[in-house]
N, CA and C of each residue as an Amber inpcrd file, in Angstrom:
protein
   309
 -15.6080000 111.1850000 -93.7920000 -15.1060000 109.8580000 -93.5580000
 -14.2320000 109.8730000 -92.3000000 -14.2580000 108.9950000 -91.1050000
 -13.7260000 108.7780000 -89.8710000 -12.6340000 108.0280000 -90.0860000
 -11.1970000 108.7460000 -89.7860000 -10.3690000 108.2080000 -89.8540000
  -9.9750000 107.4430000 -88.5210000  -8.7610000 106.0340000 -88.9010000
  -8.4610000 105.4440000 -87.4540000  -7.1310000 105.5050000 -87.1580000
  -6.8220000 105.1150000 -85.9090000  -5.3150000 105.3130000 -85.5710000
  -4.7830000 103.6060000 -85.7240000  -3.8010000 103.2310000 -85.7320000
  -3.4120000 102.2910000 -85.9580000  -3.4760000 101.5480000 -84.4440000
  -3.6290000 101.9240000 -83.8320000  -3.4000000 101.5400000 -82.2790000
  -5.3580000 101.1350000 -82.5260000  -6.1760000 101.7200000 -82.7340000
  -7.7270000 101.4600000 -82.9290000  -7.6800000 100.3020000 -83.8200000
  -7.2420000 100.4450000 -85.2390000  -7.3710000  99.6470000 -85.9550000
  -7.0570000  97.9010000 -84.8540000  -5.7100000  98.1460000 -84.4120000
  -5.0780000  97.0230000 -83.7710000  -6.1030000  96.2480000 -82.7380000
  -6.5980000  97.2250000 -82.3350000  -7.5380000  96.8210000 -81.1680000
  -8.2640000  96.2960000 -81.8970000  -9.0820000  96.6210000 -82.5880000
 -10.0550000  96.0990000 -83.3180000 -10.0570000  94.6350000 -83.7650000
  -8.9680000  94.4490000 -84.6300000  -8.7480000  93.6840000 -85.2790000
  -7.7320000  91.8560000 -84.4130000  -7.4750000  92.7470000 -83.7820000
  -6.1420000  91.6360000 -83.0900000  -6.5790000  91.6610000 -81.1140000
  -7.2400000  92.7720000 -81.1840000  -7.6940000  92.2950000 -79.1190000
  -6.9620000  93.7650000 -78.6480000  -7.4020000  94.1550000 -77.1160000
  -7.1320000  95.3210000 -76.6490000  -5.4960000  94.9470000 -76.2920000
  -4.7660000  95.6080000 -75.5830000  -3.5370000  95.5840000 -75.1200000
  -4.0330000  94.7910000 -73.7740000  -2.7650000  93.6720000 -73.1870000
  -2.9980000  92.9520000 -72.0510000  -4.1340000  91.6020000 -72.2500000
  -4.6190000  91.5520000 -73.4910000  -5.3080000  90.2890000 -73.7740000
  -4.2020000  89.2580000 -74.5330000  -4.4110000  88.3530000 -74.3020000
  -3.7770000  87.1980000 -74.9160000  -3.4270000  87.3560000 -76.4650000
  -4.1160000  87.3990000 -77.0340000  -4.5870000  87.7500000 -78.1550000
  -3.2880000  88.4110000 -78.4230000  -3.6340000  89.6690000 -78.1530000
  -2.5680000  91.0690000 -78.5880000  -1.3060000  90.8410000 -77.8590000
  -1.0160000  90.3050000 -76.9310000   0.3920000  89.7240000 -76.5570000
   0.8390000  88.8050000 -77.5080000   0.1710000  87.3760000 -78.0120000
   0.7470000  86.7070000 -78.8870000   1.0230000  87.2090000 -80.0700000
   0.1490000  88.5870000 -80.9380000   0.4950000  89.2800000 -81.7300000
   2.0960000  89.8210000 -81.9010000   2.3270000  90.4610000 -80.8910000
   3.3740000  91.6290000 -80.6650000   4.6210000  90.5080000 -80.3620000
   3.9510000  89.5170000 -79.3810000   5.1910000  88.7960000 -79.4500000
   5.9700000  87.9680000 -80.9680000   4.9240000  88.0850000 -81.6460000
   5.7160000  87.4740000 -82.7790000   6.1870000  88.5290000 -83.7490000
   5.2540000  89.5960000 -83.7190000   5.7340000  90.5380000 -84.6020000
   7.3140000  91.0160000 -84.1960000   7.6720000  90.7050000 -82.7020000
   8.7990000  91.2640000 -82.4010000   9.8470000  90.3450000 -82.6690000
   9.3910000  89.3210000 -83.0320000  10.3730000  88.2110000 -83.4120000
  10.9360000  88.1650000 -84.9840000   9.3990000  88.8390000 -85.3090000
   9.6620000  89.1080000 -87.0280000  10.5720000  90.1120000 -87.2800000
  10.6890000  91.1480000 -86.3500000  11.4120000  92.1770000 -86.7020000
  12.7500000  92.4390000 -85.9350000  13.0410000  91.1330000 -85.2710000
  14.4340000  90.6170000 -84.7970000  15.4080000  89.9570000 -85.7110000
  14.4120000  88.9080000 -86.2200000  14.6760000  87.7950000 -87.4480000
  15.1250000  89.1200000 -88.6560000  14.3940000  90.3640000 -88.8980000
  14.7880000  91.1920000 -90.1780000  15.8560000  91.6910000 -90.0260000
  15.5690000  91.9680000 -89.1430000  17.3270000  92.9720000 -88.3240000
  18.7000000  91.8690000 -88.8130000  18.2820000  90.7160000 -88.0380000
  19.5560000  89.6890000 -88.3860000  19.8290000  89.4570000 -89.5880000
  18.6120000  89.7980000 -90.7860000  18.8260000  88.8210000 -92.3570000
  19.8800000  90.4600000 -92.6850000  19.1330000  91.4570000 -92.4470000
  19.6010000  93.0330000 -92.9250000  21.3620000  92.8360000 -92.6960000
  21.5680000  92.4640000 -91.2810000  22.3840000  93.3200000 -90.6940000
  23.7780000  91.9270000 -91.4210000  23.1030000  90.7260000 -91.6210000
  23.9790000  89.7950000 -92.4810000  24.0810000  89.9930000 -93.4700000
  23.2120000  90.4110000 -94.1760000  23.2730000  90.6460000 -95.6490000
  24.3600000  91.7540000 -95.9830000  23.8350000  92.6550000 -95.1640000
  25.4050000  94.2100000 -95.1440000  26.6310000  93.6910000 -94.5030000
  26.6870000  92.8670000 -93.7610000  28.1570000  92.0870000 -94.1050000
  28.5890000  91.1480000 -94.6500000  28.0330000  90.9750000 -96.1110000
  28.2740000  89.5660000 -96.8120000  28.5020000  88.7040000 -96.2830000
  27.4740000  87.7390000 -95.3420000  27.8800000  86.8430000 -94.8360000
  26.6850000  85.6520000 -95.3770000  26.7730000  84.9290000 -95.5310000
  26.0140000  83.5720000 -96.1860000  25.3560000  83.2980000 -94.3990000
  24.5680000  82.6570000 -94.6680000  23.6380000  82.1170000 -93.4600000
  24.6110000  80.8250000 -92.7610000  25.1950000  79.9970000 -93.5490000
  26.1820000  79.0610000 -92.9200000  27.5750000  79.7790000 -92.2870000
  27.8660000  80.8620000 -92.9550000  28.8420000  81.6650000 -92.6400000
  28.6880000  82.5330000 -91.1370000  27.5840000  82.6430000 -90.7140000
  27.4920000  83.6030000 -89.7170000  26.8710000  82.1780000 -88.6070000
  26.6160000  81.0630000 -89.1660000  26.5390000  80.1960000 -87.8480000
  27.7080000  79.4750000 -87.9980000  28.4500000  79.4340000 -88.5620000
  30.2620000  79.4540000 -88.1180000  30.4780000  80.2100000 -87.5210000
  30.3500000  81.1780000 -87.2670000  30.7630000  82.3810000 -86.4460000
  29.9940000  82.1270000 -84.9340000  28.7920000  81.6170000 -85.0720000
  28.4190000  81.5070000 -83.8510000  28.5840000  80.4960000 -83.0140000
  28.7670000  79.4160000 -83.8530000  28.6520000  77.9430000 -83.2950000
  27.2480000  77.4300000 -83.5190000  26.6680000  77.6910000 -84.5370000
  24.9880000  77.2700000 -84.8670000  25.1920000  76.5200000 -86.2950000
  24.0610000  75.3510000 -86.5420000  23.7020000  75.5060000 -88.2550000
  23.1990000  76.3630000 -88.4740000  23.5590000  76.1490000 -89.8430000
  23.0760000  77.0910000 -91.1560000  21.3770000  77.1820000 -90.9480000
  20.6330000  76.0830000 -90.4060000  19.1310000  75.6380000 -90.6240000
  19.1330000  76.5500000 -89.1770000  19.7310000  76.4470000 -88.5260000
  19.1920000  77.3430000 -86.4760000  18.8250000  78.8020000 -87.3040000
  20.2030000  79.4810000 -88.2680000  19.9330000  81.3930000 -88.8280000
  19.0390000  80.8690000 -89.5920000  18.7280000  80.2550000 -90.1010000
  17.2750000  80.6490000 -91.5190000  16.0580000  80.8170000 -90.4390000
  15.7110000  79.6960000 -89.8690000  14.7300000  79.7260000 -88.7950000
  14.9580000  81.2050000 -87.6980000  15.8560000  81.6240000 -87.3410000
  16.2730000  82.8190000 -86.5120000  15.6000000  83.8720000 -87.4360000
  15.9550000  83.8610000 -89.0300000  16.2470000  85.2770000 -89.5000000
  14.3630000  85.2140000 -89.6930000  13.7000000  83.5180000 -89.8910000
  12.4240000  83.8330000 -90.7060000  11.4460000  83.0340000 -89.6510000
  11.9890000  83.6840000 -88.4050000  10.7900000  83.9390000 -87.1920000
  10.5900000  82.2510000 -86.9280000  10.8550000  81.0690000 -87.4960000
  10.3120000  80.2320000 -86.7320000  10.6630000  79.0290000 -86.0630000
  11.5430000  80.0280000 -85.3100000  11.9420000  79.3550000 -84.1910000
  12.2140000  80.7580000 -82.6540000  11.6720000  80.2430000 -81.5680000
  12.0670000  80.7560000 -80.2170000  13.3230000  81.1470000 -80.1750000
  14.4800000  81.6040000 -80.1950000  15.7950000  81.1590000 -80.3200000
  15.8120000  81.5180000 -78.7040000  17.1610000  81.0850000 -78.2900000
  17.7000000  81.3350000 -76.6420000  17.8970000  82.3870000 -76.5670000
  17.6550000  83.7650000 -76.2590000  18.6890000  85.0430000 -76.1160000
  19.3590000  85.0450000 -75.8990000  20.4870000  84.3290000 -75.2130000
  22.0810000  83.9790000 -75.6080000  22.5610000  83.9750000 -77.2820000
  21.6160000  83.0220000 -77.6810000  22.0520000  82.6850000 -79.2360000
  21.6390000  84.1590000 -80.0440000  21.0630000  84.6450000 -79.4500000
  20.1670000  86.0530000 -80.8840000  21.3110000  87.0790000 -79.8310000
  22.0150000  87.0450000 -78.7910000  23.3580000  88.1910000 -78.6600000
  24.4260000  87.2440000 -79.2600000  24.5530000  86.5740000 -79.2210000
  25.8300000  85.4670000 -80.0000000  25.7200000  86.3340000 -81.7730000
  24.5160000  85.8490000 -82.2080000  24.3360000  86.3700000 -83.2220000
  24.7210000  87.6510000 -83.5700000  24.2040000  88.5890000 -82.5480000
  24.7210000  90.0710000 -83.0650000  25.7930000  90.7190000 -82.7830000
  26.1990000  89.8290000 -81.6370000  28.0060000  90.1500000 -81.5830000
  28.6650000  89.6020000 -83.0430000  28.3330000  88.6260000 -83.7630000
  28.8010000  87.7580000 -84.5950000  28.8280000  88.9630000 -85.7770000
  27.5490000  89.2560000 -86.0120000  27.7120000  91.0800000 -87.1610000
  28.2130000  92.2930000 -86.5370000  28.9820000  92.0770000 -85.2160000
  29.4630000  93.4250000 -85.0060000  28.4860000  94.4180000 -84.6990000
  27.0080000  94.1920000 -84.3620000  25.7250000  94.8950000 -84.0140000
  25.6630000  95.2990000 -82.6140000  25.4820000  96.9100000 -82.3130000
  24.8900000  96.8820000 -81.2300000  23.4550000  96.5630000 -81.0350000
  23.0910000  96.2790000 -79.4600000  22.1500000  95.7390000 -79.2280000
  21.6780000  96.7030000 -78.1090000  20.4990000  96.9130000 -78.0330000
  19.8630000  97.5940000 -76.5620000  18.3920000  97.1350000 -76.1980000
  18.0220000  97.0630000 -75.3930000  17.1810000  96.8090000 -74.8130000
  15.8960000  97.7820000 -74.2020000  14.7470000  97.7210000 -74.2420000
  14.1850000  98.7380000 -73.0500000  13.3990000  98.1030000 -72.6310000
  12.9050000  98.3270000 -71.3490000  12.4970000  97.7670000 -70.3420000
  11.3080000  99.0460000 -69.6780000   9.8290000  98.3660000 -69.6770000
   8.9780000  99.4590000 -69.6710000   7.9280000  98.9500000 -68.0290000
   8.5770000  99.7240000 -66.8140000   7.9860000  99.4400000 -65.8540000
   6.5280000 100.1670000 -65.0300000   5.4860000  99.9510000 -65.2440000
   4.5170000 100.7750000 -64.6890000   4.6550000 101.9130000 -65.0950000
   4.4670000 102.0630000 -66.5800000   4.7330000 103.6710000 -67.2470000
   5.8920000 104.1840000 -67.0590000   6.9680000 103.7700000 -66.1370000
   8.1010000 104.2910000 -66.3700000   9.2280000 103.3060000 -67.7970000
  10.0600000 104.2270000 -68.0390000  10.7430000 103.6900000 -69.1890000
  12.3900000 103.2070000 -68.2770000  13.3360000 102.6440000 -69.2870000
  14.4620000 102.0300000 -68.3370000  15.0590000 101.1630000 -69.2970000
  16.0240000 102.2210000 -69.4390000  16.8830000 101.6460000 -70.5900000
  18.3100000 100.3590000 -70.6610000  18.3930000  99.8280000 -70.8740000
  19.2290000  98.5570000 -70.3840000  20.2760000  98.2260000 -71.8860000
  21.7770000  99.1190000 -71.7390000  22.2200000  99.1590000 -72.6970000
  23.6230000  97.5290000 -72.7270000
């Protein structure tokens, strides 16, 4: 039996890397797993969803939509946010195969 790599499977299923397709994928998946980070990283500081957009200057309805992907948020508002839990944040930045870290 031929096993696959998940990177094959992906292709397969969702489009090669650099197609539309697989960009709109990743772009949301990365939103999904921005939005988890924020519900996680609130939840470990007991903070209620209205409680941490007091803290930011947001409604309660802007973090639900933040934590459950559906909404764009500003990247101002998603570092507002993670200054707000005391979270570090980093970035990487991937140029023509080189890597470039942006702390």
């Amino acid at each position: 039996m031929k096993t696959y790599s998940l990177e094959e499977v992906t292709d397969e299923l969702i489009g090669k890397k650099g197609t539309p397709e697989r960009d709109e994928f990743e772009a949301e998946l990365k939103a999904e797993l921005v939005g988890y980070a924020i519900k996680q990283a609130r939840l470990k500081r007991k903070l209620t969803q209205s409680e941490l957009g007091e803290l930011v200057g947001v409604q309660k309805a802007q973090i639900s939509k933040i934590e459950n992907s559906m909404s764009s948020a500003r990247l101002d508002t998603i570092l507002k946010v993670f200054k707000a839990l005391n979270a570090k944040v980093s970035f990487q930045v991937e140029l023509l195969n080189e890597q470039m870290k942006i702390a």
